[in-house]
DSSP file (Angstrom, degrees, kcal/mol; ACC not computed):
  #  RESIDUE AA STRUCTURE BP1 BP2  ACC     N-H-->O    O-->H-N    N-H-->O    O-->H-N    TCO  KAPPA ALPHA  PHI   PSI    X-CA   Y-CA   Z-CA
    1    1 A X     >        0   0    0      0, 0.0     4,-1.7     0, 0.0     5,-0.2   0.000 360.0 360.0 360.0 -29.0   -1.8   -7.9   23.0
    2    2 A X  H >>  +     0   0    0      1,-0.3     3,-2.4     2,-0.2     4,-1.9   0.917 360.0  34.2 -81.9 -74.2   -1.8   -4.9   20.9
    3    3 A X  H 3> S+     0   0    0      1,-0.3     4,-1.2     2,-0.2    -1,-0.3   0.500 103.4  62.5 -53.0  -0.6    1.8   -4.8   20.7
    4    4 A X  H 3> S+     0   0    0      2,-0.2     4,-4.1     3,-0.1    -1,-0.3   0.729 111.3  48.0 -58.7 -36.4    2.5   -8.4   20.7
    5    5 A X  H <X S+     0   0    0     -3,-2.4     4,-3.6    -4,-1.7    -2,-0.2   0.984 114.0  53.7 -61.3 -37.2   -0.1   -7.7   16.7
    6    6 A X  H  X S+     0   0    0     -4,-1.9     4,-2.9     1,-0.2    -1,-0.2   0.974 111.6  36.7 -62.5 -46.7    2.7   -4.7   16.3
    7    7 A X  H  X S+     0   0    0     -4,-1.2     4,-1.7     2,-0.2    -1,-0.2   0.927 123.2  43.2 -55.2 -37.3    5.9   -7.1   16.7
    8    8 A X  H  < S+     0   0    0     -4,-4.1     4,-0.4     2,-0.1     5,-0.2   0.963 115.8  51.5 -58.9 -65.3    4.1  -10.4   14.5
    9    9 A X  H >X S+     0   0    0     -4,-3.6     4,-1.7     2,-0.3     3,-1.0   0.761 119.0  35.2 -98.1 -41.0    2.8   -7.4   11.8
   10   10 A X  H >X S+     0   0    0     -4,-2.9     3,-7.6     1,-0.3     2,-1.3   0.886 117.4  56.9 -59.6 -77.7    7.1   -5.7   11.4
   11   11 A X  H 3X S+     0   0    0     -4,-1.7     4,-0.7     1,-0.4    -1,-0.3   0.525 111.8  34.5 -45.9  -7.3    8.2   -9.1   11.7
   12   12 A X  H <> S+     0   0    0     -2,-1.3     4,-1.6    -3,-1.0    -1,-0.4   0.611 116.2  55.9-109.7 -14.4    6.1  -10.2    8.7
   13   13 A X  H <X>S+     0   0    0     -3,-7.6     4,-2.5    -4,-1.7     5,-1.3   0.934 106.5  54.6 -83.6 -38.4    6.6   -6.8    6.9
   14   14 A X  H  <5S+     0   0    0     -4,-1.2    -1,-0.2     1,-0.2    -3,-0.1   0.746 112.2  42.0 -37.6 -51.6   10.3   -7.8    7.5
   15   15 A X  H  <5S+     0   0    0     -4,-0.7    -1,-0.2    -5,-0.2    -2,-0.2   0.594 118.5  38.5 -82.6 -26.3   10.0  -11.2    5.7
   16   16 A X  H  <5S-     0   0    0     -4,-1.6    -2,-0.2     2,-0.2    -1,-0.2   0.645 101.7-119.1-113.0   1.2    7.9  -10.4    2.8
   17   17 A X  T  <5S+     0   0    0     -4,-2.5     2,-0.3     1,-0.2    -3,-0.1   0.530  71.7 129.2 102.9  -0.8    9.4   -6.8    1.7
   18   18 A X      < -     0   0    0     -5,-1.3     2,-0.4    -6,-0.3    -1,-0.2  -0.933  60.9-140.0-135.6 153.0    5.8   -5.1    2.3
   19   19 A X        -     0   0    0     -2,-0.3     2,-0.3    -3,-0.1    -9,-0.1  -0.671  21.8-151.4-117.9 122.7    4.4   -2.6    3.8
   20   20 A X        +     0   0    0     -2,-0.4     3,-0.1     1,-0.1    -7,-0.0  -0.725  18.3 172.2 -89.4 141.6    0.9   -3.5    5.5
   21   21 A X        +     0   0    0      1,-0.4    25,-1.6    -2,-0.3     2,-0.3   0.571  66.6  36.7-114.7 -19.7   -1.9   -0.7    6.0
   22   22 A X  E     -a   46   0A   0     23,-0.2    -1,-0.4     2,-0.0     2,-0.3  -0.986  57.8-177.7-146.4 134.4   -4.7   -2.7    7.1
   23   23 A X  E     -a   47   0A   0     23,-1.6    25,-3.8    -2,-0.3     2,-0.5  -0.910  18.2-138.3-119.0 170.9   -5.5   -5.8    9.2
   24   24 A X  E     -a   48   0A   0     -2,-0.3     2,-0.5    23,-0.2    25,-0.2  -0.881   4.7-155.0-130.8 148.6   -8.4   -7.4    9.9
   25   25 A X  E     -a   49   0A   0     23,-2.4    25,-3.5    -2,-0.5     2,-0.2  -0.775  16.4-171.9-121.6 153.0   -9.8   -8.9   12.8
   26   26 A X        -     0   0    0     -2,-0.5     4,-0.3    23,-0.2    26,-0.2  -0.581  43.5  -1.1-121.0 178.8  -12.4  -11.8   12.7
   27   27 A X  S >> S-     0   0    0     24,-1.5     3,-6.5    25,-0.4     4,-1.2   0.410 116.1  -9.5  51.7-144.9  -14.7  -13.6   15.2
   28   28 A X  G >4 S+     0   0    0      1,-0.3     3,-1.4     2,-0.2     4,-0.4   0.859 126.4  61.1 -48.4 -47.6  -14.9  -12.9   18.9
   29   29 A X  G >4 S+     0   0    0      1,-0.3     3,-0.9     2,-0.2    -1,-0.3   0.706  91.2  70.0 -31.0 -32.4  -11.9  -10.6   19.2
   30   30 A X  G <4 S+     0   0    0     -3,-6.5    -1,-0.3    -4,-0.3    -2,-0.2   0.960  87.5  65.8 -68.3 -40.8  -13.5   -8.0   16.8
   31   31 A X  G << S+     0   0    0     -3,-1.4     2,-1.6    -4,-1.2    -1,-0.2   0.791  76.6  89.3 -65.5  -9.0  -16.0   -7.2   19.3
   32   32 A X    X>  -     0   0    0     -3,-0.9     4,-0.7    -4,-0.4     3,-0.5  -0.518  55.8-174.2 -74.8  77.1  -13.2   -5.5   22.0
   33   33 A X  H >> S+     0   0    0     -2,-1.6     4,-1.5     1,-0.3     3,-1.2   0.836  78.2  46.0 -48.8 -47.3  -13.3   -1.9   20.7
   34   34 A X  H >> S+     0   0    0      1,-0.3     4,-2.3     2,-0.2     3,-1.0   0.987 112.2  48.0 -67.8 -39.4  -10.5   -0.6   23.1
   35   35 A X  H <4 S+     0   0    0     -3,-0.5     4,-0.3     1,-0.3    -1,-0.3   0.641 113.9  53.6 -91.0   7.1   -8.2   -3.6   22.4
   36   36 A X  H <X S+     0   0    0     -3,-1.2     4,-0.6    -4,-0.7    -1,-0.3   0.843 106.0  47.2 -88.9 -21.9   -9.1   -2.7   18.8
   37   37 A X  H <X S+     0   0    0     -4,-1.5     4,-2.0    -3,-1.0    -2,-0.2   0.575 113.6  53.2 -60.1 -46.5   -8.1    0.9   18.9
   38   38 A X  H  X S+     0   0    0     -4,-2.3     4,-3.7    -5,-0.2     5,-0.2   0.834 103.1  53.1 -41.2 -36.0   -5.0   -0.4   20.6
   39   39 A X  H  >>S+     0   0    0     -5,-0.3     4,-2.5    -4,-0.3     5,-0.6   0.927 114.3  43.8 -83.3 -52.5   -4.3   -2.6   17.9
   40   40 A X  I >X>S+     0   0    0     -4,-0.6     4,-3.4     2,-0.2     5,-0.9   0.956 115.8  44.6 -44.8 -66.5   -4.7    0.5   15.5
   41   41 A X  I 3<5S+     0   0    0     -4,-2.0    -2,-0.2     1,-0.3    -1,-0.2   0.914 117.4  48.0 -69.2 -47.8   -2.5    3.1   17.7
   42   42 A X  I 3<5S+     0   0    0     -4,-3.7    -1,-0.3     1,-0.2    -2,-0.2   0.793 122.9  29.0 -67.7 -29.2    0.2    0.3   18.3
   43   43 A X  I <<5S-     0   0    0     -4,-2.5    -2,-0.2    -3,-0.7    -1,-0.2   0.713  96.0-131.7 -96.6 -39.0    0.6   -0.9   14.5
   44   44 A X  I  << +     0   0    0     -4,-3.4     2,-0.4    -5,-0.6    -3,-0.2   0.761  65.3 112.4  80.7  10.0   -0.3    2.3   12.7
   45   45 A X  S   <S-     0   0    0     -5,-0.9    -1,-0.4    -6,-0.5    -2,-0.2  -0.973  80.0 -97.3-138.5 168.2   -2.7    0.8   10.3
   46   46 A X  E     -a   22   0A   0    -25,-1.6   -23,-1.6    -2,-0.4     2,-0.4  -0.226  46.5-145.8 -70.4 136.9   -6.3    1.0    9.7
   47   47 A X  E     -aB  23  89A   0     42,-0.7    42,-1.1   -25,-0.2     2,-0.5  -0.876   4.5-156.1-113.0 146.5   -8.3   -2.6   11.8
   48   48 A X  E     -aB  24  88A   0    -25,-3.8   -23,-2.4    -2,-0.4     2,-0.4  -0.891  10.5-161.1-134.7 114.9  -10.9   -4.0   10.4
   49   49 A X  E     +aB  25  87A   0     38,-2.5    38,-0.8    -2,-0.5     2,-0.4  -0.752  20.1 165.4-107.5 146.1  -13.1   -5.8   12.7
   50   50 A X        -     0   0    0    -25,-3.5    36,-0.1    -2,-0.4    -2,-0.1  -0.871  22.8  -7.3 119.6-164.8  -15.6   -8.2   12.1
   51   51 A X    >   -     0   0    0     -2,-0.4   -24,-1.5   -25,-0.1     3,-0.7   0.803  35.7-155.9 -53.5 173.5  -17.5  -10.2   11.8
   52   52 A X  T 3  S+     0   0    0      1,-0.3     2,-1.0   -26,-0.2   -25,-0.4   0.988  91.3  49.2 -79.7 -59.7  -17.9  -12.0   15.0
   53   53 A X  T 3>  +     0   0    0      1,-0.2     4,-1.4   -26,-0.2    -1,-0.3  -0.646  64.6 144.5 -44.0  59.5  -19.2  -15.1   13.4
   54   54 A X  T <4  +     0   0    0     -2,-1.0    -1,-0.2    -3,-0.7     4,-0.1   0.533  63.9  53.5 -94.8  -4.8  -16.9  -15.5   10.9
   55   55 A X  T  > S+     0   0    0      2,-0.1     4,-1.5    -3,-0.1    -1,-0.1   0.661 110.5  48.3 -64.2 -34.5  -16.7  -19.5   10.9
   56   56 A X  H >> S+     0   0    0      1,-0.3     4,-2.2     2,-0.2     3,-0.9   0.985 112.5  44.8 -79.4 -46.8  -20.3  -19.8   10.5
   57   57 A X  H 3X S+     0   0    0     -4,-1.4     4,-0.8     1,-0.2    -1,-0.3   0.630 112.3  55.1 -77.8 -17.8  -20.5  -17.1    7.5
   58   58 A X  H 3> S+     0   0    0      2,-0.1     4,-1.8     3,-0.1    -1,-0.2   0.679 114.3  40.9 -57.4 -29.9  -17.4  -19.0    5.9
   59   59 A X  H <X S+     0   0    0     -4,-1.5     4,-1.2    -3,-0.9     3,-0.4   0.987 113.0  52.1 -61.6 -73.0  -19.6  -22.3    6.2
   60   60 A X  H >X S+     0   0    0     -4,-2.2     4,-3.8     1,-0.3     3,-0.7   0.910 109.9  54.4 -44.2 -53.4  -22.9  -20.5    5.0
   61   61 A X  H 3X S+     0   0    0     -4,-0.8     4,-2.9    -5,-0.4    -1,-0.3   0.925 109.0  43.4 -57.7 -47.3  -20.8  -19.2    1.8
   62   62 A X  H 3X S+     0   0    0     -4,-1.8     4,-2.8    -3,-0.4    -1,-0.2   0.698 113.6  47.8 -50.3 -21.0  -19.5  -22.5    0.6
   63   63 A X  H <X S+     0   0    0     -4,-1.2     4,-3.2    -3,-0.7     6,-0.2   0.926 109.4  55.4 -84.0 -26.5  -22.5  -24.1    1.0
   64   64 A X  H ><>S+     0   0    0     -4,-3.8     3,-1.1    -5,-0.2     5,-0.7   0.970 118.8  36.0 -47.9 -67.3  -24.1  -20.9   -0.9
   65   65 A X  H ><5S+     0   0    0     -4,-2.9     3,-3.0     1,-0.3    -1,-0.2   0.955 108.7  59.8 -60.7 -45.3  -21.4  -21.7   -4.0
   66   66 A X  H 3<5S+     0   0    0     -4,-2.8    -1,-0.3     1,-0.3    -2,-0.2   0.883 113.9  39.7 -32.1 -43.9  -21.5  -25.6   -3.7
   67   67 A X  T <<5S-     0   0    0     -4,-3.2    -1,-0.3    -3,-1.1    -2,-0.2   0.153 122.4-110.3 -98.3  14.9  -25.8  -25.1   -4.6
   68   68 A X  T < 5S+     0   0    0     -3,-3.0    -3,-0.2     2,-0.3    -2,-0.1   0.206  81.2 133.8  65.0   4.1  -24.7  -22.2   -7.2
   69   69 A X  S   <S+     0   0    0     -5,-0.7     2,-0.4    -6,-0.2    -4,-0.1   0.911  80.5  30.8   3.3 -88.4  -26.3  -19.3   -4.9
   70   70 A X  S    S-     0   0    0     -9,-0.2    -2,-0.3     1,-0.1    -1,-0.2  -0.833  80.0-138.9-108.3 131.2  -23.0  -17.6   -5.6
   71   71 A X  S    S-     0   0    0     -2,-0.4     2,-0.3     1,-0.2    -1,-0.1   0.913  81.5 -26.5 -38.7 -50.8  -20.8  -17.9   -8.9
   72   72 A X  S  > S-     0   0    0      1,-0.1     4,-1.9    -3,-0.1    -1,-0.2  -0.975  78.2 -76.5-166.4 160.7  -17.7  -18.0   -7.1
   73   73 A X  H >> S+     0   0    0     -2,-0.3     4,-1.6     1,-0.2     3,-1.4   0.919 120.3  58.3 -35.7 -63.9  -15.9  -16.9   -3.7
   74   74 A X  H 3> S+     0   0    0      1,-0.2     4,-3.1     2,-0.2     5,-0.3   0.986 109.6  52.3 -47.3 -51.3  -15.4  -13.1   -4.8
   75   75 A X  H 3> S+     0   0    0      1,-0.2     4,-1.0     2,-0.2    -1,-0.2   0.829 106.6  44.5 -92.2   5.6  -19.0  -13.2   -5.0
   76   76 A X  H <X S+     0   0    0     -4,-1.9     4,-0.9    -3,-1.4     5,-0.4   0.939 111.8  53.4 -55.3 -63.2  -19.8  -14.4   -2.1
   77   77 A X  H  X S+     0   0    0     -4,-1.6     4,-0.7     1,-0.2    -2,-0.2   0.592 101.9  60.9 -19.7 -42.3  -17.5  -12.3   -0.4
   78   78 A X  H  X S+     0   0    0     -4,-3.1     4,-2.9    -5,-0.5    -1,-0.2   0.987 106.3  46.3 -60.9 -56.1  -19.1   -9.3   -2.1
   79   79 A X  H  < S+     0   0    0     -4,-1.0     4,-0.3    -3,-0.3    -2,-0.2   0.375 109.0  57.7 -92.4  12.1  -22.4   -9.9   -0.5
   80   80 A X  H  X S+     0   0    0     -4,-0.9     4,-2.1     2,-0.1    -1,-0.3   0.598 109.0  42.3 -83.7 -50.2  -20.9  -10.5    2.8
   81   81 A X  H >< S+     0   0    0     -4,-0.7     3,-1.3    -5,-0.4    -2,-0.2   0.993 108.2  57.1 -77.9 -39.4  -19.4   -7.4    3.0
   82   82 A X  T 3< S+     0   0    0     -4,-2.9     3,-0.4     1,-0.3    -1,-0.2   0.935 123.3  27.1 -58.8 -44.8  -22.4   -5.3    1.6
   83   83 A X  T 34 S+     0   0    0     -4,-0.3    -1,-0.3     1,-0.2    -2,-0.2   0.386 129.5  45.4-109.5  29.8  -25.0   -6.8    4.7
   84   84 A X  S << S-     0   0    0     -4,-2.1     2,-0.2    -3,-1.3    -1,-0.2  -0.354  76.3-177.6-126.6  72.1  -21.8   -7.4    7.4
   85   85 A X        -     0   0    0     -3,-0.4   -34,-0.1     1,-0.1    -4,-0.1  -0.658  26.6-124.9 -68.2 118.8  -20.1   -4.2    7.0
   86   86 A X        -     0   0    0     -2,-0.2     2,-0.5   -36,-0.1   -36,-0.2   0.158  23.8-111.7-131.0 162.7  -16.5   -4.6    9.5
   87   87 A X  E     -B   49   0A   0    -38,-0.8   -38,-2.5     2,-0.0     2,-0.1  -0.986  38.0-146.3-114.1 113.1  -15.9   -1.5   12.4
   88   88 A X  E     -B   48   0A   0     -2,-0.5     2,-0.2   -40,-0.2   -40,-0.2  -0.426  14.0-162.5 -87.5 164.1  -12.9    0.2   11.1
   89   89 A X  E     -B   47   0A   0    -42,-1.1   -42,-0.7    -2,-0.1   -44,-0.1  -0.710   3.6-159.2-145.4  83.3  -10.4    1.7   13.5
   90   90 A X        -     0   0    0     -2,-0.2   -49,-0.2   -44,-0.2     2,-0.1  -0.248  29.1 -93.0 -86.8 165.9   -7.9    4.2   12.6
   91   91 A X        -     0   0    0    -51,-0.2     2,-0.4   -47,-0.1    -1,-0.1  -0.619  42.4-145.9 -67.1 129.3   -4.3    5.3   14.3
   92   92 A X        -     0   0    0    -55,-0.2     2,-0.2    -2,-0.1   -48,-0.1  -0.980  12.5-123.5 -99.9 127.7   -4.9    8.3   16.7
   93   93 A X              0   0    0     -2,-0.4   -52,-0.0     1,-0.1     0, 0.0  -0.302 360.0 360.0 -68.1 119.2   -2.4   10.6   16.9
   94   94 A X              0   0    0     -2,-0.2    -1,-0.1   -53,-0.1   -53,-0.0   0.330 360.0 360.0 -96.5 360.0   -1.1   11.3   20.8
């Protein structure tokens, strides 16, 4: 799998001319630290996983703006990442 992310992640770098450093990985998937460490070693950029519930906190955030909770997406989005902070994963060298 990790090197199926590495073939999609050239193959998109290919098509849009840019060079990606970081992806991120949402819902259940985030929580499989080795195949996230793969994902890292095989791509060469920094993963960011989490959160695991990332439908449900996509839900919870709209309904937050609809009722004026939050101004707008970015600042929902802020106060997501400040109390669900992601498990980063960086490339290690072999």
């Amino acid at each position: 799998m990790a090197l199926a992310y590495k073939k999609t992640l050239e193959e998109i770098e290919e098509i849009t001319g840019k060079k990606i450093s970081k992806i991120h990985i949402l819902g259940g998937g985030s929580q499989i630290h080795l195949l996230n460490q793969m994902a890292a070693d095989a791509t060469g950029c920094v993963i960011s996983a989490g959160p695991t519930e990332s439908t449900l906190i996509g839900n919870v955030a709209m309904q937050a703006i609809a009722s004026g909770e939050f101004a707008n997406l970015a600042e929902a989005r802020n106060a997501i990442r400040k109390s669900l902070a992601p498990k980063l994963f960086t490339p290690q060298k072999h």
